[in-house]
C-alpha positions, -999 to +999 in steps of 0.1 A: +411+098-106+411+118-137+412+112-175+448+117-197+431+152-214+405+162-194+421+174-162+458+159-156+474+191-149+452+203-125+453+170-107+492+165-105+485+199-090+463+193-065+481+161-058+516+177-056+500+206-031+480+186-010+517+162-004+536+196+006+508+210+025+500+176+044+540+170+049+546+210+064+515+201+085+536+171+096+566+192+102+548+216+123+530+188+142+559+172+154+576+209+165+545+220+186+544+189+206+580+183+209+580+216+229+563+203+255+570+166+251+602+152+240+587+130+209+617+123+184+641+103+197+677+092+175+655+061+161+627+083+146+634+100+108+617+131+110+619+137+075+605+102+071+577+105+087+566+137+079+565+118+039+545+095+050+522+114+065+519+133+037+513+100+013+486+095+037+470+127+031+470+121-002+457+087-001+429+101+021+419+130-004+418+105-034+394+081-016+372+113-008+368+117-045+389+147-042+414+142-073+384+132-097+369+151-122+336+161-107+348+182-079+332+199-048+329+237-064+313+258-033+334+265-004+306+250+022+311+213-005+352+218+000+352+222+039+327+196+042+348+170+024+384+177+034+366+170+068+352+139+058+389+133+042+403+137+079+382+110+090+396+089+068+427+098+070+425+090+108+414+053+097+440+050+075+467+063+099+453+039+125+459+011+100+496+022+096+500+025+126+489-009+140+508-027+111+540-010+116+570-006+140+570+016+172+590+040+149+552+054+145+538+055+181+546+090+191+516+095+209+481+107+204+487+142+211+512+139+177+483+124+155+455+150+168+476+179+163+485+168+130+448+159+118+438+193+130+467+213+113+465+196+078+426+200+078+430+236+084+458+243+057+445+219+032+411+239+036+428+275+031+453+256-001+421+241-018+394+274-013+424+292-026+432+269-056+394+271-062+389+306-062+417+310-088+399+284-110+362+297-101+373+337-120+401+348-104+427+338-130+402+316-157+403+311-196+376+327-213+356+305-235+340+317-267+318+296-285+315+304-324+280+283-330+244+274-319+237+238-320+226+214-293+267+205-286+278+237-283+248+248-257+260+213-235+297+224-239+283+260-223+264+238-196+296+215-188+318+245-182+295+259-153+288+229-140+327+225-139+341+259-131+367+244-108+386+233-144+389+271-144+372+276-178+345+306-180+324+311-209+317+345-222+295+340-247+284+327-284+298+340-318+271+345-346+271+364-377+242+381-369+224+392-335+196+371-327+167+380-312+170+357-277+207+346-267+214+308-268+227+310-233+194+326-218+182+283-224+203+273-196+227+298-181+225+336-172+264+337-170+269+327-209+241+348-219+260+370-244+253+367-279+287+388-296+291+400-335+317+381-352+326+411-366+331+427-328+354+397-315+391+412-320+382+436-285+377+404-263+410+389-276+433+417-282+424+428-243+430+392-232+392+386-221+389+356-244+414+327-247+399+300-263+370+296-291+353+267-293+346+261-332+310+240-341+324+228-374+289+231-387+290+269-382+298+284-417+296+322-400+335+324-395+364+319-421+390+301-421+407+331-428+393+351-400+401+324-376+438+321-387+443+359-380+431+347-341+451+315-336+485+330-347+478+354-328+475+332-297+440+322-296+435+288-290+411+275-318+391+239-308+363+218-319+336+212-301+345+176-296+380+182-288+370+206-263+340+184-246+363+154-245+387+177-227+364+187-200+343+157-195+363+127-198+341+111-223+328+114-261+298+134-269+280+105-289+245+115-295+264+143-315+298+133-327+304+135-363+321+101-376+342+123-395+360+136-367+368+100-358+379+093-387+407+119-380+408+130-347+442+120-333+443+087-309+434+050-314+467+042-311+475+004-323+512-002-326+519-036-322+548-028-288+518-013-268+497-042-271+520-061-265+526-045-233+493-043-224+492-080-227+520-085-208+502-066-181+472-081-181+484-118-182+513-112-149+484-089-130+461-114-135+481-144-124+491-124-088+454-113-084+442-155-087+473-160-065+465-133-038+424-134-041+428-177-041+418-176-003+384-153-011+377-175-038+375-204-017+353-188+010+333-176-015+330-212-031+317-226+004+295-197+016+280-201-021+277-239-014+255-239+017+236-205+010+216-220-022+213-249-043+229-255-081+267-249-093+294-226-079+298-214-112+275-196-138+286-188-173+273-166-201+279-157-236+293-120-241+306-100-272+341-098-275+372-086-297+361-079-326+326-094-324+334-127-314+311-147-289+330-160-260+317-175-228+327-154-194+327-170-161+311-158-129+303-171-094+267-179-091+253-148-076+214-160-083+193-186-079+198-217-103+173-211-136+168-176-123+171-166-163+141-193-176+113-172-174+125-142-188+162-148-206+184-124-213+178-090-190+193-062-173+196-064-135+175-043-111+181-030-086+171-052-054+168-077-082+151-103-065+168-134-082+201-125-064+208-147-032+221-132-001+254-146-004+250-131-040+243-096-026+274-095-006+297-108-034+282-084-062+288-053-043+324-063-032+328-078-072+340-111-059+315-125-084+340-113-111+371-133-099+367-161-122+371-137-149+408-137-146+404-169-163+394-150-192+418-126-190+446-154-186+431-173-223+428-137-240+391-131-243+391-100-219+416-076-204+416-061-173+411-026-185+380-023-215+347-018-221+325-041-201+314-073-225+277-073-233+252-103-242+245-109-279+211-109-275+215-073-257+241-061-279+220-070-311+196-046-299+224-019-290+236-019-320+202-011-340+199+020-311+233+034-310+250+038-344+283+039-330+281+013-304+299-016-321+334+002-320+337-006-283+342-046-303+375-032-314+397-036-284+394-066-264+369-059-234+378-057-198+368-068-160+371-029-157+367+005-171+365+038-178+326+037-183+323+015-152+343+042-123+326+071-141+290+058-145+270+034-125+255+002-136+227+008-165+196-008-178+182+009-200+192+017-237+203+057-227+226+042-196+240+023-228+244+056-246+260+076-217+283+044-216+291+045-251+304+079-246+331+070-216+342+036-233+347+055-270+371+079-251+388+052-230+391+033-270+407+069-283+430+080-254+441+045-242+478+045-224+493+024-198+490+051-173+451+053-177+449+016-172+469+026-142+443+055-131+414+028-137+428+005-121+433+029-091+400+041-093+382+005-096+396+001-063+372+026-048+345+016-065+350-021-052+350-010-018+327+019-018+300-012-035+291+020-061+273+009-091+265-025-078+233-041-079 
């Protein structure tokens, strides 16, 4: 889905579009056909159904990736998945349809007509929302600075233009002889005068500046004259976070840490996420309690050794707890090597172990773990001392993940597929940070969402 700061607004946008487009589409459906064919008849709701067959829409887009924050940016990438989202929206209307009442069998002609008009508006509502974003009516980005972060902030905004940011240029207090954004970009290759700045925001050009607090070339003086003047004035971090979804680590000052806002602790919101966890994990054992035991049998007469297979992992606040697993490998797999990072087409998985990794039924015995208190369902993903040991001599900031209880999901885990190797740790890091500094219920709500895809899609698995 999408993170709390990065892109909300746009999404409840798209979101809230796509339901109106998809439920007019329904509308005008059911009038073309009925011209021909008398469909509605007193039992059928017309304003019922055309909601529900714009909740299908939506629930078709969001499986297409279409509400997350990387986002098809060329026209050819947006037709070609609203397409693919019409296909599945066709699967999932079949679905609905079979399950349901014959208040939904108004004929094929109904269903076709429908597909084909909601394809062809959503395609003109999303190249239209895109072209706004892409220049049409963007915020212009200036960046006062020249370190590595602010040249990746540069990159990120091209690579997302769709958030409708555009960066102009780089602020310096004196020209240089090669512009930073010749490096990377030939749109952000504009290397402006501090001095020659008040012409890009007094004729509106410019909205933002991005601020590398290392940058000693600006005021504060000078850049209170902008901000109260309507110029939006943000730190590098801030502004990465914003676009991204996750931390900038290999760069992030601890100071701004220390006082960035978030990391919100008061004792009624963990309370509440407890709550959740404990009554979401006692329906999932309830409702997943017939898997389990398939999986428990299939597991039985595929390979020899136990049904189960436990490990020690790093938990809350540094504590070693042991997490629980269905056997996915072959009994001793671990002896001759110990503690290691799965391959891919690791050969010590089993077959029944390949099928129940990339659906995550392996997890299921972690709601155990949830139940006692040593995990959550939403957190970062709980390591091996022996691998976190090493982490933590690597990544200076990686033991702060310890300071929330970790989860059978996360942030890191829908945005990033599995790792194994100390940078996938990094690039981790810098999701499960954010997820640490931006927690809310809704997120665990968007994660949660989002996990299911991943389950189903098998992404990440290995």
């Amino acid at each position: 889905m999408f993170a709390p700061h990065a892109v909300t607004n746009r999404c409840i946008i798209l979101i809230a579009g796509d339901f109106v487009v998809a439920t007019l589409a329904a509308y005008a459906a059911l009038a073309i056909v009925s011209l021909s064919v008398p469909l509605i008849s007193a039992h059928h709701d017309l304003v019922s159904l055309a909601l529900l067959f714009g909740v299908l829409c939506v629930i078709a887009n969001y499986f297409q990736d279409l509400y997350s924050i990387e986002q098809p940016s060329s026209g050819g990438q947006i037709v070609a998945a609203l397409l693919m989202a019409a296909v599945k929206l066709c699967c999932i209307a079949a679905i609905v349809i079979t399950l349901s009442d014959d208040k939904l069998l108004l004929g094929r002609r109904v269903y076709i007509t429908y597909v084909g008009i909601a394809t062809i508006l959503l395609i003109v509502w999303r190249l239209a929302v895109n072209a706004v974003a892409a220049g049409r009516v963007s915020n212009g980005v200036m960046i006062l600075g020249d370190g590595k972060l602010t040249r990746l902030i540069a990159r990120e905004i091209e690579q997302r233009s769709h958030l409708g940011y555009r960066c102009l240029g780089f602020v310096h207090g004196a020209r240089r002889q090669r512009a930073i954004g010749d490096t990377f970009s030939s749109r952000s290759d504009t290397t402006y005068l501090a001095s020659s700045l008040n012409s890009l925001f007094v004729n509106g050009r410019a909205n933002s500046l991005v601020v590398d607090a290392n940058e000693p070339t600006c005021p504060p003086q000078e850049l209170m004259k902008w901000r109260v003047r309507g110029v939006e004035i943000i730190d590098c971090e801030s502004f990465y976070e914003r676009i991204t979804g996750k931390l900038p680590v290999s760069e992030l000052r601890e100071t701004w840490l220390l006082f960035a806002p978030g990391f919100m602790r008061q004792k009624w919101r963990l309370l509440l996420k407890r709550l959740v966890d404990v009554v979401t994990a006692m329906v999932l054992m309830i409702c997943c309690f017939p898997v389990a035991v398939l999986t428990a049998i299939a597991i039985r007469l595929d390979s020899a050794g136990p049904l189960f297979y436990s490990q020690h992992r790093v938990g809350f606040e540094g504590q070693v707890f042991r997490i629980w697993k269905f056997r996915s490998m072959r009994s001793g797999a671990e002896n001759p090597t110990g503690a290691t990072w799965a391959l891919v087409g690791d050969p010590r998985v089993t077959r029944v172990g390949r099928v129940i990794r990339r659906l995550r039924i392996d997890e299921l015995p972690q709601l155990l773990n949830v139940l006692v208190g040593d995990m959550s369902l939403i957190g970062p993903r709980p390591e091996r001392p022996e691998i976190t040991t090493d982490l933590n001599r690597a990544l200076p900031l990686y033991d702060y993940r310890h300071s929330i209880r970790p989860g059978l999901t996360g942030w890191a885990q829908v945005c990033y597929p599995y790792g194994s190797t100390v940078e996938d740790a990094r690039e981790k890091l810098c999701y499960d940070l954010y997820y640490i500094k931006n927690w809310s219920l809704s997120f665990d709500i968007q994660i949660m969402l989002q996990t299911v895809k991943v389950v189903l899609y098998g992404r990440g698995a290995r």
